[in-house]
CHARMM-style PDB file with segment names, atoms N, HN, CA, C and O in Angstrom:
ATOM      1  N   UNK     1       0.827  -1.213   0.000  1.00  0.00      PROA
ATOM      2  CA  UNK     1       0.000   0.000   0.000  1.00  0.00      PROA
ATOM      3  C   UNK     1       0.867   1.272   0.000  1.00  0.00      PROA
ATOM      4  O   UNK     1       1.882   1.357   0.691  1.00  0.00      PROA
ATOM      5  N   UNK     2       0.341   2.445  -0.957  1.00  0.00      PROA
ATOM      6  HN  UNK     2      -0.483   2.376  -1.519  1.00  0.00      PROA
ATOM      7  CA  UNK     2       1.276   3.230  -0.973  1.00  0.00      PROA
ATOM      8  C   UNK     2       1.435   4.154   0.672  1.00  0.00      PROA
ATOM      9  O   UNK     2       2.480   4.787   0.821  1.00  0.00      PROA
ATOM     10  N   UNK     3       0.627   4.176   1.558  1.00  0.00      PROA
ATOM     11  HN  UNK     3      -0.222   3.662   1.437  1.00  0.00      PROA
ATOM     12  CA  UNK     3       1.042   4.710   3.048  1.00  0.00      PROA
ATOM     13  C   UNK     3       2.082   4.198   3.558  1.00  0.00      PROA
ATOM     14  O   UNK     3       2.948   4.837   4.155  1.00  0.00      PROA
ATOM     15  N   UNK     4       2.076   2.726   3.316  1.00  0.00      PROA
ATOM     16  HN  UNK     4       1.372   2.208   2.831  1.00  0.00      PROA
ATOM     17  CA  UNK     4       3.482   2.060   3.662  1.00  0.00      PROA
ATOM     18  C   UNK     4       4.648   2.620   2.774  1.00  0.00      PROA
ATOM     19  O   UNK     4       5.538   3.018   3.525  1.00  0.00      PROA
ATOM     20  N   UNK     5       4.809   2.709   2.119  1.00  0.00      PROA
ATOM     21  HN  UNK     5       4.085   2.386   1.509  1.00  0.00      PROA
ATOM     22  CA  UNK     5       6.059   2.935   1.075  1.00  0.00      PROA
ATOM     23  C   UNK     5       6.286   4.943   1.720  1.00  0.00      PROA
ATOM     24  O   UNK     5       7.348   5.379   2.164  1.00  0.00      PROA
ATOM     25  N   UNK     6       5.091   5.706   1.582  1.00  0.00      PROA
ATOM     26  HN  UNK     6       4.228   5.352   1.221  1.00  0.00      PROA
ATOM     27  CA  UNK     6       5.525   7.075   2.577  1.00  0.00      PROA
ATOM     28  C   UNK     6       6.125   6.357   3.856  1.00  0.00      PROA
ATOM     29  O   UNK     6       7.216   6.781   4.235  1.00  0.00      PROA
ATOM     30  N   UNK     7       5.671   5.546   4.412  1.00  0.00      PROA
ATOM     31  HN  UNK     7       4.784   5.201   4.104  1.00  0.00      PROA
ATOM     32  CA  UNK     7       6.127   5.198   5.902  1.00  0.00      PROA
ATOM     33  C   UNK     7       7.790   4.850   5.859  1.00  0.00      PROA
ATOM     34  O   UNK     7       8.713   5.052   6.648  1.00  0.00      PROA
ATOM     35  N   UNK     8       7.716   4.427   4.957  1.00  0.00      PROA
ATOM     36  HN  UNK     8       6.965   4.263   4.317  1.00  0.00      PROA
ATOM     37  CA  UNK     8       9.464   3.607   5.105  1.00  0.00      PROA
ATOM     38  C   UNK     8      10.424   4.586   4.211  1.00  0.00      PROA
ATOM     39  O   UNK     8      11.602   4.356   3.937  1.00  0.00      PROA
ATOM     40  N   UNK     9       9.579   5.852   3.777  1.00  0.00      PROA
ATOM     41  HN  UNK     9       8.622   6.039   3.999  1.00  0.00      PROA
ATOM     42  CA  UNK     9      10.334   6.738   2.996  1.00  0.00      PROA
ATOM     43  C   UNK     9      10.363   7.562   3.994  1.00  0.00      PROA
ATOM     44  O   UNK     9      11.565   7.692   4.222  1.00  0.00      PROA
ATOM     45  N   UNK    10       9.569   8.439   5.008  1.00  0.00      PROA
ATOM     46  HN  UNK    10       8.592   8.333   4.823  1.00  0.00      PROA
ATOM     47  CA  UNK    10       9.483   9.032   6.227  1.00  0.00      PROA
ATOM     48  C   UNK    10      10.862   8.420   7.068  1.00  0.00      PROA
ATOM     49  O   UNK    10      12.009   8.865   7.065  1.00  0.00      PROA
ATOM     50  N   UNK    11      10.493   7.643   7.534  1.00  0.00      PROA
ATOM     51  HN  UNK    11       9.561   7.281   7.537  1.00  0.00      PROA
ATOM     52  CA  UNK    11      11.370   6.679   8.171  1.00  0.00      PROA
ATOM     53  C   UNK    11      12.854   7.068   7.820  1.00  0.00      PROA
ATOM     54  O   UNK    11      13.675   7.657   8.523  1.00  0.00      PROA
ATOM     55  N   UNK    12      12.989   6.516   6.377  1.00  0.00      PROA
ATOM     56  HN  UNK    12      12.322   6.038   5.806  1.00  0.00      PROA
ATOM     57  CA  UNK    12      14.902   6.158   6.238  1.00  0.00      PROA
ATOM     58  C   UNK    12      15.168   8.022   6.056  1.00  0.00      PROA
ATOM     59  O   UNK    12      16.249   8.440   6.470  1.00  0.00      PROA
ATOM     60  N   UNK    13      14.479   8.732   5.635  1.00  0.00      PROA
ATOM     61  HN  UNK    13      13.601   8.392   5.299  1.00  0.00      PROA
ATOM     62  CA  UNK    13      14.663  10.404   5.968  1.00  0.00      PROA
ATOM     63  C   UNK    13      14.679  10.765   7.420  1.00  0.00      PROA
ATOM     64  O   UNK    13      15.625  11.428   7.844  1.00  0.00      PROA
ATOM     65  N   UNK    14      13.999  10.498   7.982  1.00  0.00      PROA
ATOM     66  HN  UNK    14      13.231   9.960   7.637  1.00  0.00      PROA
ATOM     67  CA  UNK    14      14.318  10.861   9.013  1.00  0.00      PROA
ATOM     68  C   UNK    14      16.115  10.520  10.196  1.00  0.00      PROA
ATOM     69  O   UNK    14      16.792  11.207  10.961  1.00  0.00      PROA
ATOM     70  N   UNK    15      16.164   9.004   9.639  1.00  0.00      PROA
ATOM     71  HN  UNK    15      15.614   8.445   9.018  1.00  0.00      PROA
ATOM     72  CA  UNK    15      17.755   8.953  10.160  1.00  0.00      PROA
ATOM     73  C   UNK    15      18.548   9.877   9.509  1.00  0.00      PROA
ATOM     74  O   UNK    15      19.647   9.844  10.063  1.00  0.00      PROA
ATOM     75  N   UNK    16      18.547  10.525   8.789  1.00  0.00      PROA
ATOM     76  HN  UNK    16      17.654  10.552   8.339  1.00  0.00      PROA
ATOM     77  CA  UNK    16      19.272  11.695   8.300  1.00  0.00      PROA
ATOM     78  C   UNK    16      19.463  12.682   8.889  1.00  0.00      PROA
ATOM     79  O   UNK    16      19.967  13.673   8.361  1.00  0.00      PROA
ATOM     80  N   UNK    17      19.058  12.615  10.256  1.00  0.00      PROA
ATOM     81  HN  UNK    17      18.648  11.809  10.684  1.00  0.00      PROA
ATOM     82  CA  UNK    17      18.814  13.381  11.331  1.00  0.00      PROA
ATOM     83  C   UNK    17      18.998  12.586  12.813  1.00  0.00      PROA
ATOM     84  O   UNK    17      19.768  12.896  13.721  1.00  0.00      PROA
ATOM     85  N   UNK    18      18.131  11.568  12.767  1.00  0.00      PROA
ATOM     86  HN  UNK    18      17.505  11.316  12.029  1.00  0.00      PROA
ATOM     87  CA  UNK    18      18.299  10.604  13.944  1.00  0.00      PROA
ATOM     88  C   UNK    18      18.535   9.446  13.674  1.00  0.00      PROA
ATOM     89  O   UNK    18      17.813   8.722  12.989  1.00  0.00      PROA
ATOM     90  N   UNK    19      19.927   9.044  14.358  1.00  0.00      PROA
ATOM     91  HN  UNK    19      20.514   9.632  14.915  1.00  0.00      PROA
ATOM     92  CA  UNK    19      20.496   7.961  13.481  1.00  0.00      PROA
ATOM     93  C   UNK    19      20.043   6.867  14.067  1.00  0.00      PROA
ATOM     94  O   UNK    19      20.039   5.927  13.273  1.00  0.00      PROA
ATOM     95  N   UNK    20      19.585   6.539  15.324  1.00  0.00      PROA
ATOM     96  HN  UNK    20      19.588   7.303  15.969  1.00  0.00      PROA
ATOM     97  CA  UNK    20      18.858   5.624  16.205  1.00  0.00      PROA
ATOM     98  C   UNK    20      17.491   5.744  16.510  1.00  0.00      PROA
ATOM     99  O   UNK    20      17.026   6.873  16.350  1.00  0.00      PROA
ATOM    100  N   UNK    21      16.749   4.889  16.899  1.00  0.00      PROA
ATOM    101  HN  UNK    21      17.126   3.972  17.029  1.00  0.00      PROA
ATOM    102  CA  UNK    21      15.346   4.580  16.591  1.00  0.00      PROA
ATOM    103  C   UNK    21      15.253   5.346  18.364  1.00  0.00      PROA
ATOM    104  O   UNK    21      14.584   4.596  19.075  1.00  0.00      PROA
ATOM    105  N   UNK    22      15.665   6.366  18.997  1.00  0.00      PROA
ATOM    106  HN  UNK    22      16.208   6.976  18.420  1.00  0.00      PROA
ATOM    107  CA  UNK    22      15.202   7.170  20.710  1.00  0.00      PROA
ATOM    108  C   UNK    22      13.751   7.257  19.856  1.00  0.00      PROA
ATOM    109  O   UNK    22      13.328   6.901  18.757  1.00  0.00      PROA
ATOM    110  N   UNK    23      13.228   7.997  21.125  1.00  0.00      PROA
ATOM    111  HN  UNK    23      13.572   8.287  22.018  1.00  0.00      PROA
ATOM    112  CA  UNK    23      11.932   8.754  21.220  1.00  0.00      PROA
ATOM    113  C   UNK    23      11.994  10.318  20.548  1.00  0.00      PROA
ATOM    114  O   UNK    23      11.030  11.080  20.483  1.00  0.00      PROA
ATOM    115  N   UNK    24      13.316  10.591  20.085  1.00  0.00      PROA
ATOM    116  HN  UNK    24      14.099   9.972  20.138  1.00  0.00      PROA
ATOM    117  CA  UNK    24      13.177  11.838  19.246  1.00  0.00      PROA
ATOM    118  C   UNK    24      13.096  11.432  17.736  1.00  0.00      PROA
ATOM    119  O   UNK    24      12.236  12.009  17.071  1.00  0.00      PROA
ATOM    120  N   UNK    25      13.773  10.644  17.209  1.00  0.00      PROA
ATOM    121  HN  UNK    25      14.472  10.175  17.749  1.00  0.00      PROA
ATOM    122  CA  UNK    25      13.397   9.697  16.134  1.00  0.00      PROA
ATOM    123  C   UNK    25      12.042   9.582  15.890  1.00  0.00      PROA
ATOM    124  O   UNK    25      11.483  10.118  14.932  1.00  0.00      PROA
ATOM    125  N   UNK    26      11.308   8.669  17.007  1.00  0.00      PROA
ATOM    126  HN  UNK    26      11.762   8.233  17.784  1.00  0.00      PROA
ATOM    127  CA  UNK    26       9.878   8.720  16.609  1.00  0.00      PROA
ATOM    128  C   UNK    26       8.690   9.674  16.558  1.00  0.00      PROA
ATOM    129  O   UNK    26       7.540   9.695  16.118  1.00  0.00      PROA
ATOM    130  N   UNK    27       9.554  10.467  17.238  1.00  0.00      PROA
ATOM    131  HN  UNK    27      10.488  10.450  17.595  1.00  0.00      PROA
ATOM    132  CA  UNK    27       8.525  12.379  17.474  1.00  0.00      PROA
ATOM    133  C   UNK    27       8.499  12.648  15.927  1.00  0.00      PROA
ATOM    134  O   UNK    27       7.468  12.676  15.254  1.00  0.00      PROA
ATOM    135  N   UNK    28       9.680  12.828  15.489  1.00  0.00      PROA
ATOM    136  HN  UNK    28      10.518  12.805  16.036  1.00  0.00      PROA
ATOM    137  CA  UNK    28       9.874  12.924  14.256  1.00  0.00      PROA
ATOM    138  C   UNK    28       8.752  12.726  13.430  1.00  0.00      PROA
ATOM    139  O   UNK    28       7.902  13.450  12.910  1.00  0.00      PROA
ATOM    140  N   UNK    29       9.159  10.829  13.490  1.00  0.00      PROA
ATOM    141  HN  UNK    29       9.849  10.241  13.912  1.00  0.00      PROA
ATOM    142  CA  UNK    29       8.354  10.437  12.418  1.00  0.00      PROA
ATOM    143  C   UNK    29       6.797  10.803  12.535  1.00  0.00      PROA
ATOM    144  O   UNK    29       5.966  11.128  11.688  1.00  0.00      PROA
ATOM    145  N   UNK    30       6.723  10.588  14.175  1.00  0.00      PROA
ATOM    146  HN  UNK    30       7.398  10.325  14.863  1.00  0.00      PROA
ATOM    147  CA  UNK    30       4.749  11.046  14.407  1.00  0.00      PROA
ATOM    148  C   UNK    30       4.882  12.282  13.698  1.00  0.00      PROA
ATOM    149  O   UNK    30       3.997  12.258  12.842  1.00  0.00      PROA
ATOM    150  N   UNK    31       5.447  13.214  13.619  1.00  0.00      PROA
ATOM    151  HN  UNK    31       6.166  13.233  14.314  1.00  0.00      PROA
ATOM    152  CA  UNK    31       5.121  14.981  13.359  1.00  0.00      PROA
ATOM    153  C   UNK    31       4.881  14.805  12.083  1.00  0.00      PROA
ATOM    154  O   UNK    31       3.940  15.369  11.525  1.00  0.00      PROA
ATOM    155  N   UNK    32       5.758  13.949  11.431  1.00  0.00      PROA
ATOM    156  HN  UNK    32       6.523  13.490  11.884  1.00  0.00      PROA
ATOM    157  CA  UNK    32       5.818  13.963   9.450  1.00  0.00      PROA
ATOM    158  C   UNK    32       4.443  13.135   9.141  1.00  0.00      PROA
ATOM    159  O   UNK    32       3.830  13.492   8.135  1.00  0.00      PROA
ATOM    160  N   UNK    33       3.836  11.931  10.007  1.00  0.00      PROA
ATOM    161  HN  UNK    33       4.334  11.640  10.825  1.00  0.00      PROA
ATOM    162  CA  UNK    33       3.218  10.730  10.224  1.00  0.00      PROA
ATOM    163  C   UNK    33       2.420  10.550  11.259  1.00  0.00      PROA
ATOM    164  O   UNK    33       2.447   9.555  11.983  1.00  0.00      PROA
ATOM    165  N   UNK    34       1.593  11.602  11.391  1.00  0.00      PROA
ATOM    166  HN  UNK    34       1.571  12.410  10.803  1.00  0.00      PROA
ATOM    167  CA  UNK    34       0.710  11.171  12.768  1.00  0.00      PROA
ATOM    168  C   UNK    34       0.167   9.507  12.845  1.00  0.00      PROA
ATOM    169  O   UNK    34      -0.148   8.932  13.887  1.00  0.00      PROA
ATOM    170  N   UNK    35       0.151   9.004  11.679  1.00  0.00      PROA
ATOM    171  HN  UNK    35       0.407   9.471  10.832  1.00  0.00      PROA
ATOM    172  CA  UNK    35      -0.661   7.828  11.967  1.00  0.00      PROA
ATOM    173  C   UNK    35       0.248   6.693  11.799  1.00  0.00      PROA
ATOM    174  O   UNK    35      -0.172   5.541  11.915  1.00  0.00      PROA
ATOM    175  N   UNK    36       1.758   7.019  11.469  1.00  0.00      PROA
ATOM    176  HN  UNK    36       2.098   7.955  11.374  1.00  0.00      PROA
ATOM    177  CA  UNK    36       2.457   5.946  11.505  1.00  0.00      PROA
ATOM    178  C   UNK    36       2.517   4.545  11.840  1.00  0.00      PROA
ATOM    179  O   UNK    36       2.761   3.552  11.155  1.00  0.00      PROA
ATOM    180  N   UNK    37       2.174   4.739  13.318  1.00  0.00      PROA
ATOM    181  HN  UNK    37       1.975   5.546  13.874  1.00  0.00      PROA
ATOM    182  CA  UNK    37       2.015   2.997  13.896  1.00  0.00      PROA
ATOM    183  C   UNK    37       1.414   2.244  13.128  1.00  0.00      PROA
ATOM    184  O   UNK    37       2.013   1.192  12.901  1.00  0.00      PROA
ATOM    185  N   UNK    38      -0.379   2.488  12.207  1.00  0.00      PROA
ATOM    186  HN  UNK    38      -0.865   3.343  12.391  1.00  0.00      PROA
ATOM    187  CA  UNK    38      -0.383   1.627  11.906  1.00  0.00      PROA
ATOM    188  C   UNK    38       0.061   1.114  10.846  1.00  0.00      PROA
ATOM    189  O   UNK    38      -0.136  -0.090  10.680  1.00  0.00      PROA
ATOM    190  N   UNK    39       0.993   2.099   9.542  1.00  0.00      PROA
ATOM    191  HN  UNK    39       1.153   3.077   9.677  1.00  0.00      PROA
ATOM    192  CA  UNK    39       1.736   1.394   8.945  1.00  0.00      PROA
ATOM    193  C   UNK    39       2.815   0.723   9.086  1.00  0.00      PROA
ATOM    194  O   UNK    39       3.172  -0.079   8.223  1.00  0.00      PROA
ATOM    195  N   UNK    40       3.740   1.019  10.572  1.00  0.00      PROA
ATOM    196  HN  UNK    40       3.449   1.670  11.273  1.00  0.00      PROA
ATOM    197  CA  UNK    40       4.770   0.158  10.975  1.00  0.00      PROA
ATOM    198  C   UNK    40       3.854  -1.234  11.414  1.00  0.00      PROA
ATOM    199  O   UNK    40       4.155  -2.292  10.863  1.00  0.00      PROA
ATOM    200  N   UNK    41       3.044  -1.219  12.137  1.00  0.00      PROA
ATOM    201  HN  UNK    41       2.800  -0.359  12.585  1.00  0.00      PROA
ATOM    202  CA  UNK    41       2.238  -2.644  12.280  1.00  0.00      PROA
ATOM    203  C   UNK    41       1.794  -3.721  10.998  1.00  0.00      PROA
ATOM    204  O   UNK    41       1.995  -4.908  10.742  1.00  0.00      PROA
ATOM    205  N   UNK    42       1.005  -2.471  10.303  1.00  0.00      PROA
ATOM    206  HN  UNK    42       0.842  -1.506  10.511  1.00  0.00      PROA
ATOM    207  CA  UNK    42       0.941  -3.419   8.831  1.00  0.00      PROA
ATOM    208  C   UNK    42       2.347  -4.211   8.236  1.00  0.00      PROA
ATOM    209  O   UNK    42       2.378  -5.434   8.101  1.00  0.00      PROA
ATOM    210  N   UNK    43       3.315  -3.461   7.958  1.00  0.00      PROA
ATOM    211  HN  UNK    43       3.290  -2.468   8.068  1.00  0.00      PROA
ATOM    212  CA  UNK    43       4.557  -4.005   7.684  1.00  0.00      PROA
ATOM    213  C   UNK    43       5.185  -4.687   8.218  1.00  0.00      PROA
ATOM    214  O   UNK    43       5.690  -5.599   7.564  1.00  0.00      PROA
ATOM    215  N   UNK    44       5.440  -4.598   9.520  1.00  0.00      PROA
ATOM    216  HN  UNK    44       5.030  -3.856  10.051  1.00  0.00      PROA
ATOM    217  CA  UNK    44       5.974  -6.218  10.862  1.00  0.00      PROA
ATOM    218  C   UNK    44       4.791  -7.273   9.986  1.00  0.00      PROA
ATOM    219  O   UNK    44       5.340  -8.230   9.441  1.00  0.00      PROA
ATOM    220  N   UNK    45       3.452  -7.205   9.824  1.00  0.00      PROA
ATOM    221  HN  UNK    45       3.006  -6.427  10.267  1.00  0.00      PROA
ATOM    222  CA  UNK    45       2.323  -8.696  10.136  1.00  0.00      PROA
ATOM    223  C   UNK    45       2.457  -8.610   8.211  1.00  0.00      PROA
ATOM    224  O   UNK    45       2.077  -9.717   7.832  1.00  0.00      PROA
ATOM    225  N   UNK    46       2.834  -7.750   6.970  1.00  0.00      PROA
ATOM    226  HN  UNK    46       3.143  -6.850   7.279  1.00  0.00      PROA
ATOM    227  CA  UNK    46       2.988  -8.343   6.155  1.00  0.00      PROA
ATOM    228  C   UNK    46       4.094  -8.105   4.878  1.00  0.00      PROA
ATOM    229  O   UNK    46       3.982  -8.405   3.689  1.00  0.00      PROA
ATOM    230  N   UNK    47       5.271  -7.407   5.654  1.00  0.00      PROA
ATOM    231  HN  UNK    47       5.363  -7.164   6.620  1.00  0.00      PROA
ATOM    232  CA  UNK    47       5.996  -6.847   5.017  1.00  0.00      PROA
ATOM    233  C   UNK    47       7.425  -8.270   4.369  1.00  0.00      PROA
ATOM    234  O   UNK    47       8.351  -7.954   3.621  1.00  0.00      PROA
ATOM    235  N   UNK    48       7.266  -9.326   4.763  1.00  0.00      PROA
ATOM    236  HN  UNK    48       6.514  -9.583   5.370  1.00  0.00      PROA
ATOM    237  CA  UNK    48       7.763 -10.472   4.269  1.00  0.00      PROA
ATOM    238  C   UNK    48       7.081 -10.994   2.736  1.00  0.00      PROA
ATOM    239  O   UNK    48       7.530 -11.877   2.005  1.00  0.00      PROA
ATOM    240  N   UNK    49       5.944 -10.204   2.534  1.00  0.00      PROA
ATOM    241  HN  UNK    49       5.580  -9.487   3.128  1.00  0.00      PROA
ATOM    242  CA  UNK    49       5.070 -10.536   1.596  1.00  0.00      PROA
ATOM    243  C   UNK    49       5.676  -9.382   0.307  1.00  0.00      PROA
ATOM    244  O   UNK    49       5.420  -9.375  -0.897  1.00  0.00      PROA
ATOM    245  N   UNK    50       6.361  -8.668   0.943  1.00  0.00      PROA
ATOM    246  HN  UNK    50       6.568  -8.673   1.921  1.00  0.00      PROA
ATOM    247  CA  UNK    50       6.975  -7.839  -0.446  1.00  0.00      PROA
ATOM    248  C   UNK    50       7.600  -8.280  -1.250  1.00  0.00      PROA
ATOM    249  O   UNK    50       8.114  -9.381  -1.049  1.00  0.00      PROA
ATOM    250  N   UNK    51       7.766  -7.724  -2.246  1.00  0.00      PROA
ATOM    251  HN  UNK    51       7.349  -6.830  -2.409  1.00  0.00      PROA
ATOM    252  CA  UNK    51       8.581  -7.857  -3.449  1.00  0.00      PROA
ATOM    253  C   UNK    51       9.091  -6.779  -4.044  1.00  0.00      PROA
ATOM    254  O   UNK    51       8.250  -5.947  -4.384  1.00  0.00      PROA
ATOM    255  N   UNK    52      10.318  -6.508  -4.300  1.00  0.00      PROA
ATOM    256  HN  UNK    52      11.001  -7.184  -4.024  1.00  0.00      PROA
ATOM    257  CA  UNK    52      10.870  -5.445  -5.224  1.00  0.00      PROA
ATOM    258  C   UNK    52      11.038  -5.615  -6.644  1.00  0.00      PROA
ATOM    259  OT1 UNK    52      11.495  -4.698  -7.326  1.00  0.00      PROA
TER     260      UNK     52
END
């Protein structure tokens, strides 16, 4: 789903800034991503199912 693909594009931008996953990392990502979690959840339960 394309929310996931913003999510993991949010994400690897943001270590460009915070190189470790702290709680300022994830402020981050909430501020860019208020709804983040549930695309990090979707992706843990089906992100083995990808393909590039």
């Amino acid at each position: 789903p394309l929310p996931v693909i913003d999510y993991v594009v949010i994400h690897e931008l943001v270590h460009l800034e915070e190189r470790n996953h702290t709680k300022a990392f994830w402020n981050r990502v909430k501020m860019l991503m208020p709804d983040y979690e549930k695309h990090k959840d979707w992706l843990k339960k089906y992100g083995y199912l990808l393909r590039l």
